[in-house]
C-alpha positions in Angstrom: -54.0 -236.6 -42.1 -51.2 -239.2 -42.8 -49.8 -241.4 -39.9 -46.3 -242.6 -40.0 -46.8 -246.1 -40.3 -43.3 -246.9 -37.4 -45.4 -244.2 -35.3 -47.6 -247.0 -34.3 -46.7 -250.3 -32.4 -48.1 -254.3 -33.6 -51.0 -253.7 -30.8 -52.1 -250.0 -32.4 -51.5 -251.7 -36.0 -54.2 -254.5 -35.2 -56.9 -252.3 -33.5 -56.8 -249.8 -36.3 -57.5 -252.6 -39.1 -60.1 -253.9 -36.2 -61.4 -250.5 -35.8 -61.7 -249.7 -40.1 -59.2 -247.0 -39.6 -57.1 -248.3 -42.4 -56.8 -251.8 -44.1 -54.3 -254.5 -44.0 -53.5 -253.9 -47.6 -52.6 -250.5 -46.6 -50.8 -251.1 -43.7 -48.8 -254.1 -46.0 -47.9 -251.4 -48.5 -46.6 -249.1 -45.9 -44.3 -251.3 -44.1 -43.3 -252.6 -47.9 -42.6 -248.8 -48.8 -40.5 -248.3 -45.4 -38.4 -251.1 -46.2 -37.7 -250.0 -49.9 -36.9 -246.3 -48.4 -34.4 -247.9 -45.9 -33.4 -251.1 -46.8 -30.0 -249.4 -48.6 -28.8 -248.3 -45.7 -29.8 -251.1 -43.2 -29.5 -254.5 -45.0 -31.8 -256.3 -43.1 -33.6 -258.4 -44.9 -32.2 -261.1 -47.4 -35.6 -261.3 -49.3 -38.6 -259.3 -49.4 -41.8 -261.2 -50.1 -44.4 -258.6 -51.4 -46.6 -261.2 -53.2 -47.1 -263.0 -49.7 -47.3 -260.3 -47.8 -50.1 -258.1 -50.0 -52.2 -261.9 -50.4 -52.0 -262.0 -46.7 -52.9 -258.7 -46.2 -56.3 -258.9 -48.3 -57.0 -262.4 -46.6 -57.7 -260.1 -44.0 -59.1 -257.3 -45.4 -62.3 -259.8 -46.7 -62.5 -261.4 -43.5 -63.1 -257.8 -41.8 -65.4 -257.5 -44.5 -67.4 -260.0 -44.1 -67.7 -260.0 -40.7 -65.7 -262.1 -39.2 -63.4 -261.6 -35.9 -60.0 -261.0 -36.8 -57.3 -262.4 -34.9 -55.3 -260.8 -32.3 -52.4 -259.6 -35.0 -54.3 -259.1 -38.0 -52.3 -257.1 -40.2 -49.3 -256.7 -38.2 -46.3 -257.0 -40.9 -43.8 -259.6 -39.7 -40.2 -260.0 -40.4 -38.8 -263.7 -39.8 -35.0 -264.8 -39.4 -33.9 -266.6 -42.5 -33.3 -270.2 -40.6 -36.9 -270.7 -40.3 -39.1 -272.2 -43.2 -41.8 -270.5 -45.2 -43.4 -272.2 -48.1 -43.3 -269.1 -50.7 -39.7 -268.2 -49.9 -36.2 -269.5 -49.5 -34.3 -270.3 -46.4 -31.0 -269.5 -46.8 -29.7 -269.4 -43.2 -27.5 -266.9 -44.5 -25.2 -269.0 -46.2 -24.0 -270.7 -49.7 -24.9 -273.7 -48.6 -28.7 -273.0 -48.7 -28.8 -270.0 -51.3 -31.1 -271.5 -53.9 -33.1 -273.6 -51.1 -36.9 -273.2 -51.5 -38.8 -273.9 -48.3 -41.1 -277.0 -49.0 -43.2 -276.7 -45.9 -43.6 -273.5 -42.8 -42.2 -273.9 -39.3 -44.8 -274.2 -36.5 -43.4 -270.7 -35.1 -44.6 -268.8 -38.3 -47.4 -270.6 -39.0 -48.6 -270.0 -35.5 -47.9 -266.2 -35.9 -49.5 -266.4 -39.3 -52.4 -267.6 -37.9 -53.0 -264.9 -35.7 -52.8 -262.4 -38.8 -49.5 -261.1 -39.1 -47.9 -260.3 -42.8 -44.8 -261.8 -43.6 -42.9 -259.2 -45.4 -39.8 -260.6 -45.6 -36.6 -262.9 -44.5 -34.3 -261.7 -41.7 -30.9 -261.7 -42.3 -28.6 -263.7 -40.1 -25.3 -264.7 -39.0 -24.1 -267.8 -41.0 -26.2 -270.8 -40.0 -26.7 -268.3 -36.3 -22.8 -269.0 -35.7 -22.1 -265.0 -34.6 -22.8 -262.5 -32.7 -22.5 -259.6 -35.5 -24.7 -260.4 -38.5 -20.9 -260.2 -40.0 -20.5 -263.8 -40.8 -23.9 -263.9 -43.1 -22.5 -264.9 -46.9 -24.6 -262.4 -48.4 -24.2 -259.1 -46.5 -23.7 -257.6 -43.4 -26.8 -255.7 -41.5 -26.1 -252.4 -40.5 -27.4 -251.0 -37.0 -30.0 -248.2 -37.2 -28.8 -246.2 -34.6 -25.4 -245.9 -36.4 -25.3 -247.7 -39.6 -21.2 -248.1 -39.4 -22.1 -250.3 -36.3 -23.4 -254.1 -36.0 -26.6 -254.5 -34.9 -25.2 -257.6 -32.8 -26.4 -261.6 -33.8 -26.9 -264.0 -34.9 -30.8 -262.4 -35.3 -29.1 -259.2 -36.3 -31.6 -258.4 -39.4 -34.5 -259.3 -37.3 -33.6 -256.4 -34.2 -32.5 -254.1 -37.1 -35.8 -254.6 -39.0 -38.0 -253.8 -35.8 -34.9 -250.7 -34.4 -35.7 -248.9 -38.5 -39.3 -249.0 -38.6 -39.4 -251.4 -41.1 -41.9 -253.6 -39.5 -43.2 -254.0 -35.7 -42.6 -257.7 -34.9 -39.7 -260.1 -35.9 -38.7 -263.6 -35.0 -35.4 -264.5 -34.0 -33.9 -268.1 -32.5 -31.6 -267.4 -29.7 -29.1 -270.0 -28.7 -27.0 -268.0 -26.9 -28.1 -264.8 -26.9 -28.9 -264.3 -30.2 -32.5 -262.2 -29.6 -31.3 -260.3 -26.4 -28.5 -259.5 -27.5 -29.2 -257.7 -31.0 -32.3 -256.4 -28.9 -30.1 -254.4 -26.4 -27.6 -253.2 -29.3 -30.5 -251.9 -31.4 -32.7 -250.7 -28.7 -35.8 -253.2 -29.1 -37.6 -255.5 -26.6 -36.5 -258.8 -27.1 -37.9 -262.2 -25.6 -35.9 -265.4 -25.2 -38.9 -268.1 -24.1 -38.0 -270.9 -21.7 -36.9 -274.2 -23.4 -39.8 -275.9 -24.7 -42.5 -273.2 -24.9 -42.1 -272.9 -28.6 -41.6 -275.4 -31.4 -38.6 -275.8 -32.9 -40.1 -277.7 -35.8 -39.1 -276.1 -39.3 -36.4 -274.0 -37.5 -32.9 -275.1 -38.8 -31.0 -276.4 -36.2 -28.0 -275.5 -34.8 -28.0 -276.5 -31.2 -30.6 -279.2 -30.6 -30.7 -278.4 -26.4 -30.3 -274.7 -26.5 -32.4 -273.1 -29.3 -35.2 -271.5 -28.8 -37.5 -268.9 -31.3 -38.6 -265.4 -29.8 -40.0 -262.5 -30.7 -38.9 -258.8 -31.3 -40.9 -256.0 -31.1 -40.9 -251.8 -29.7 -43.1 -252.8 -26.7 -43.4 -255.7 -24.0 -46.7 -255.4 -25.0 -46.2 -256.3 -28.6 -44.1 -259.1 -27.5 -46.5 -260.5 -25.2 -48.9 -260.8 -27.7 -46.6 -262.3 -30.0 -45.9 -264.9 -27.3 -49.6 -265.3 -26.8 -49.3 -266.7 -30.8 -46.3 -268.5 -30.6 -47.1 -270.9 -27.0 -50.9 -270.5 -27.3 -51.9 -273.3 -29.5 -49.8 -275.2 -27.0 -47.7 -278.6 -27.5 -46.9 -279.2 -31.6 -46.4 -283.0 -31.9 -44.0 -282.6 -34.5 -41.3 -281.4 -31.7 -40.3 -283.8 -29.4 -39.0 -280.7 -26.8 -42.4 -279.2 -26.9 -44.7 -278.3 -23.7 -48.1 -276.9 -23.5 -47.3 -274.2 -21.5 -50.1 -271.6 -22.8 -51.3 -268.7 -20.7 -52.3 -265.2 -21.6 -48.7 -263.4 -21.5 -50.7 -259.8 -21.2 -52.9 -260.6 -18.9 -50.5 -259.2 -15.7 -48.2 -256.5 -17.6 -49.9 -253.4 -15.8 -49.7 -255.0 -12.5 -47.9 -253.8 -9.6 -44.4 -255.3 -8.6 -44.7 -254.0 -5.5 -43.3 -256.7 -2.7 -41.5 -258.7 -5.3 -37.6 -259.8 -5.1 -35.3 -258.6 -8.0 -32.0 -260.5 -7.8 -28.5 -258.9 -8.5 -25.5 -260.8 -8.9 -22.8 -258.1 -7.4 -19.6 -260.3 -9.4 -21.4 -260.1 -13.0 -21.5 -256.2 -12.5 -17.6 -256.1 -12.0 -16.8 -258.5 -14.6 -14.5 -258.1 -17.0 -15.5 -256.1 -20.4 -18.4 -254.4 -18.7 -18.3 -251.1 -20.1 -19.3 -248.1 -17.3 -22.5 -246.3 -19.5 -23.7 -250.1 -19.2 -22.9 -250.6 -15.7 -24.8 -247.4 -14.7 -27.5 -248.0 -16.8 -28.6 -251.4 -15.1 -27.8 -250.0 -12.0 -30.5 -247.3 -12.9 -32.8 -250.1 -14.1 -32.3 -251.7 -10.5 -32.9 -248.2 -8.4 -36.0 -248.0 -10.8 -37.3 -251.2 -9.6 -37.0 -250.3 -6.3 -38.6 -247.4 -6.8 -41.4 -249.6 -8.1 -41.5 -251.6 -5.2 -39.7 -254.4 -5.5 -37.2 -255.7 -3.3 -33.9 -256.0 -4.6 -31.5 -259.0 -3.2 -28.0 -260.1 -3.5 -27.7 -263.8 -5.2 -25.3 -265.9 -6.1 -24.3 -268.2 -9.3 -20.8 -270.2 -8.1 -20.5 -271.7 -11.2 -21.3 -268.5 -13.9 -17.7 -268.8 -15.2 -17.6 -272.3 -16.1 -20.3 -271.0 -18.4 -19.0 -269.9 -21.4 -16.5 -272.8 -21.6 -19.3 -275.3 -21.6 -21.4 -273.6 -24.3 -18.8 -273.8 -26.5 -18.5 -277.3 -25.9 -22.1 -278.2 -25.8 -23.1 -276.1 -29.0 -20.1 -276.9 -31.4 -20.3 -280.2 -30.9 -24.6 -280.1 -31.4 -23.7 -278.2 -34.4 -21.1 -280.7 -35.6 -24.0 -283.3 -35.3 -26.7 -281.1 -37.4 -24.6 -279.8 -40.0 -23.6 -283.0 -40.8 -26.8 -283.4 -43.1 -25.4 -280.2 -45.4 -23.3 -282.7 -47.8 -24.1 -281.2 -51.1 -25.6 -285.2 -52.3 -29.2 -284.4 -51.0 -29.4 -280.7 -50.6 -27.4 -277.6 -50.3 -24.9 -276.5 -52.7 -23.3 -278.7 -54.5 -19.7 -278.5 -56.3 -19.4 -279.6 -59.8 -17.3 -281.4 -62.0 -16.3 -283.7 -59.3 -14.6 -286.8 -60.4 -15.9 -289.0 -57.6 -18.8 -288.9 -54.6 -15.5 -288.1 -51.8 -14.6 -285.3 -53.7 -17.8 -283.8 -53.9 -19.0 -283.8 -50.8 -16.0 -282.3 -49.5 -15.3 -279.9 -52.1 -19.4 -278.9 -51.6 -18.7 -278.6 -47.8 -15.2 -276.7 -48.1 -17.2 -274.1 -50.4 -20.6 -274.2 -49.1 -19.4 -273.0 -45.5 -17.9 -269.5 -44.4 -15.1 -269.6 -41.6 -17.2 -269.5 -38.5 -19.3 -272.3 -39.4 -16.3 -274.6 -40.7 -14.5 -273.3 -37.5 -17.4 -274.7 -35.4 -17.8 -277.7 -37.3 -14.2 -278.9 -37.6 -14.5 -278.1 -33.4 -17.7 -280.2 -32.6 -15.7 -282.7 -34.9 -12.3 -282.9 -32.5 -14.8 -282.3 -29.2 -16.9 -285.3 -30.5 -13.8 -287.6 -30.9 -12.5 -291.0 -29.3 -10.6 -290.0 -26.3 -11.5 -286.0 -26.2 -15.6 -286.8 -25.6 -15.0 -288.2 -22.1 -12.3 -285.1 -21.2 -14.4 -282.2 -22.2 -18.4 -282.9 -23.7 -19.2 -284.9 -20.5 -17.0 -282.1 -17.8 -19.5 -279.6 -20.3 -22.9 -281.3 -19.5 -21.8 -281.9 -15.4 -20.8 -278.2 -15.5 -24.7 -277.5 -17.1 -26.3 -279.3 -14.4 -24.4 -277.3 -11.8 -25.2 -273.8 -13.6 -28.6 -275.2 -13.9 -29.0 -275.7 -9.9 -27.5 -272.6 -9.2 -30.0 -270.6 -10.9 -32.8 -272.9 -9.2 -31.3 -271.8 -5.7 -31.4 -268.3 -6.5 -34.8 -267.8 -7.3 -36.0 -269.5 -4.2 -34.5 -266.0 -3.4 -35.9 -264.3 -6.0 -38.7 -263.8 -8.5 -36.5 -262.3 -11.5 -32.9 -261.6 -11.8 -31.5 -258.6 -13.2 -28.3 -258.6 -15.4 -26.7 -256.7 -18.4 -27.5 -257.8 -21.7 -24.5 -257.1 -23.4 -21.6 -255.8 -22.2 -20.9 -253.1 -24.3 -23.1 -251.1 -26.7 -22.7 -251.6 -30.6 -19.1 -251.7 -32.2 -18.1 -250.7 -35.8 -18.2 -253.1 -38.8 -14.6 -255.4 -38.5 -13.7 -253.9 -35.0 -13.9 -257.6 -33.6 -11.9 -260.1 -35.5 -10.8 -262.5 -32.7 -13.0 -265.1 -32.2 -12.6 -265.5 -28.9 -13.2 -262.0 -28.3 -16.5 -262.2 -30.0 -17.7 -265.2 -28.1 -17.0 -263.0 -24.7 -19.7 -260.2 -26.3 -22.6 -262.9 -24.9 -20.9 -263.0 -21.8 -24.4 -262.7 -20.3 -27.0 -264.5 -21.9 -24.9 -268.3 -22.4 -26.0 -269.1 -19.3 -29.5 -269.1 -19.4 -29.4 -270.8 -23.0 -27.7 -273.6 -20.2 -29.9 -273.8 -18.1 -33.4 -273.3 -20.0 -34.9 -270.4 -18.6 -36.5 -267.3 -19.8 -34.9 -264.2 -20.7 -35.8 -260.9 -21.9 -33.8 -257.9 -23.2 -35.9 -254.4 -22.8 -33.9 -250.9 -23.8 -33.0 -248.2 -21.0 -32.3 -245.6 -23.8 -28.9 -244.0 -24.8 -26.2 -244.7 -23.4 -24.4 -241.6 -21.7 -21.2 -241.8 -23.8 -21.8 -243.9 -26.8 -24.8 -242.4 -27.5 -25.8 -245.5 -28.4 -29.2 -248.3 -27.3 -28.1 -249.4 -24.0 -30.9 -252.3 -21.9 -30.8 -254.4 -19.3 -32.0 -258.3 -19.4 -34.8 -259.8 -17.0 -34.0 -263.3 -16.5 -36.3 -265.7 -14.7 -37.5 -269.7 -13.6 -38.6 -271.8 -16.8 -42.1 -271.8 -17.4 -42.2 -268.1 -15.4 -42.2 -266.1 -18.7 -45.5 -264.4 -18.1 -43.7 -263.0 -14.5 -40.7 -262.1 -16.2 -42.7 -259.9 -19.1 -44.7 -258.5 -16.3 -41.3 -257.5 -14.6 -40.6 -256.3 -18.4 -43.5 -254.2 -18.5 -42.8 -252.0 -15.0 -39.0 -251.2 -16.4 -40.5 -250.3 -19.2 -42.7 -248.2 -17.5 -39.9 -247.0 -15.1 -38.3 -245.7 -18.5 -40.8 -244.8 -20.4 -41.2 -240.3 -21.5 -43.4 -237.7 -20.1 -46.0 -239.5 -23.0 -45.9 -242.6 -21.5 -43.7 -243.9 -24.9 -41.2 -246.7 -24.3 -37.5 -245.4 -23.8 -37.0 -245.6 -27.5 -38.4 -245.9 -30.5 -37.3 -245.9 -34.2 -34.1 -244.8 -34.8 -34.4 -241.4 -36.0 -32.8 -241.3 -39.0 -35.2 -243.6 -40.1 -38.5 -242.4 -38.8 -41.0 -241.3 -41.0 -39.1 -242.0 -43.9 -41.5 -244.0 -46.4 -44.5 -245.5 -44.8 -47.0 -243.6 -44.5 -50.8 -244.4 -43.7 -53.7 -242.7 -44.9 
């Protein structure tokens, strides 16, 4: 009998191949199948790599075959966001720039997930260099959300959410630099982790703010994301990034363990702020009764300095951004205008063409925040401002062992419904912060929301270093959730399930 191939989650995929009940070949060709059926109406992907993918997948199969102990993913097909490097495919980062870039070595982050077996099928797609919180600003295409494919699936690791929310594959990697995994995660109803600062190399990831990304995983369970943290930290500190810790630790060993006696924080002001929608409200305020019910203790904290938040990111990442983009001049790499009658004229005429509006926006900003006289006003008040936000979260978890918080504040919006910049920024209202301050965050889905109709979630977020805690607290919401079957609040999005895929 023939099983769906997005019936089964990344842990299900890899004990199957273990077990002989299908090969990685098979489950490569699946996921390849499902992503030709769907790709028309979802756009996520900006490049499918088959050849890897089916050379990857019989790696595997021979190694089964002759014995050998698989690793703990072998076989799991693996989208990855197009700003991180892959020998065997381009990294475009979703813009002109980088369109005929050819990735000349692989980032620690995939190799490391290579290395525990998954398949890469494919590249992500992304908003523009990550600058967005839509997937609307990528050159190419816009990705379309799976549980209403005239909505966003939020960004910047919009084609990475979407991938995982359609069935196309079970695990994606997304960067998050300020919300950019949790918050397509809560939009397109997937699990999405946000590691602390430092637990993952950076190294082969395109920058775009040196002191605030950090590379994640999506997936359909905690479970599935814990193993894919177990890939990404477990080989511990990579030498080429300077940022990296070993921090390694088995991130399943405590998900089915009781919570009971533990503190959940709440901050009462961030569930009256402005923008929160009411099906969101209610649906973390379910999460936190659910908790409860679990046996945790929930307590009232407090972050004084929350709304000094966003104003600091968006002095701290422009002006990073300002600093990495610089090297995108169209003389070494990147797109390059021609017929240019001298060196100046080239390298601005590559730049002015090479970048769409939100990157030039945030560029020509880090530029003016960066400048004689405006540095001392507003990038120094930005990084005294982080180290306040910073000691406020330390203070609250000597209160706490977790806090719990929206992840967005509203579910998915329609294609061009947000044109204001400024009102876009507001959409990560709750995940800046912790991109401030280095901790861990993770986005898990609640199910529909009561009006929309739509993914609603609520985020985990925790002490750095704690991420093993916080996916444990990840795994009993989950559970609080879950159906009568023990399945996670959601799944694929139906119009997608089943279609293309199957397994013999």
């Amino acid at each position: 009998m023939a099983t769906s191939f997005d019936s089964l989650t990344a842990a299900q995929i890899a004990a199957g191949i273990a077990a002989g009940q299908f090969t990685a070949r098979e489950v490569a060709t699946a996921s390849l199948d499902a992503i030709a059926a769907r790709e028309d109406a979802v756009q996520a992907f900006l490049q499918v790599s088959p050849e890897l993918a089916l050379a990857a997948a019989d790696r595997i199969d021979a190694a089964r075959a002759a014995g050998e102990t698989l690793p703990p993913l072998a076989g799991v097909p693996l989208a990855i966001k197009d700003n991180m490097n892959l020998v065997g495919t381009r990294t475009t980062c979703a813009s002109r720039m980088l369109e005929s870039y050819e990735s000349v070595y692989t980032a620690t982050c995939v190799q490391r997930m290579l290395d525990a077996g998954c398949i890469p099928v494919g590249k992500a797609n992304m908003d523009e260099f990550a600058f967005g919180s839509s997937t609307e600003s990528s050159a190419f295409h816009p990705t379309n959300n799976p549980w209403d494919t005239q909505r966003i699936p939020g960004g910047s690791s919009g084609g990475s959410a979407a991938a995982v929310a359609a069935g196309e594959v079970p695990l994606a990697l997304g960067s998050d630099t300020g919300g950019s995994i949790r918050q397509p995660a809560a939009l397109c109803g997937v699990v999405g982790c946000k590691p602390t600062y430092g637990a993952v190399s950076r190294y082969g990831v395109v920058a775009f703010g040196s002191s605030l990304d950090q590379v994640g995983p999506f997936g359909r369970t905690v479970e599935d994301v814990a193993l894919a943290m177990n890939a990404l930290v477990g080989a511990g500190h990579d030498p080429y990034d300077g940022t990296s810790q070993d921090c390694a630790v088995d991130f399943t060993e405590h998900l089915a363990d009781s919570i009971e006696g533990r503190r959940v924080g709440i901050i009462p002001a961030f569930m009256e702020a402005e923008g929160l929608t009411d099906e969101v409200r209610d649906a973390v305020q379910q999460a936190a009764r659910a908790l409860e019910s679990a046996g945790a203790e929930l307590v009232e904290v407090d972050l004084p300095h929350l709304d000094a938040a966003i104003a600091a990111y968006y002095v701290i990442g422009p002006a990073e951004a300002f600093s990495n983009l610089a090297r995108f001049d169209g003389i070494r790499y990147g797109y390059q205008e021609p017929d240019c009658p001298n060196l100046d004229t080239q390298c601005s005429l590559s730049r002015a063409h090479g970048f769409g509006d939100e990157a030039k926006r945030r560029q020509l900003l880090g530029a003016y925040l960066l400048s004689s006289g405006v540095y001392d006003k507003y990038y120094y008040a930005a990084q005294k401002a982080r180290t306040l936000i910073t000691a406020d979260y330390a203070a609250a978890y000597e209160k706490c062992d977790v806090i719990l918080m929206p992840a967005s504040p509203r579910t998915a919006w329609r294609h061009g419904e947000i044109s204001d910049p400024t009102q876009m920024y507001l959409s990560d209202l709750y995940t800046i912060s912790i991109n401030i301050a280095g901790n861990g965050g993770i986005s898990v889905p609640l199910g529909l929301g009561a009006t929309s109709h739509l993914p609603v979630a609520a985020q985990l977020v925790g002490p750095a270093f704690k991420d093993r805690t916080l996916l444990m607290f990840a795994a009993a919401l989950e559970r609080a959730f879950a159906g009568a079957d023990g399945a996670p609040a959601l799944a694929v999005a139906p119009d997608f399930a089943g279609k293309g895929g199957e397994l013999a």
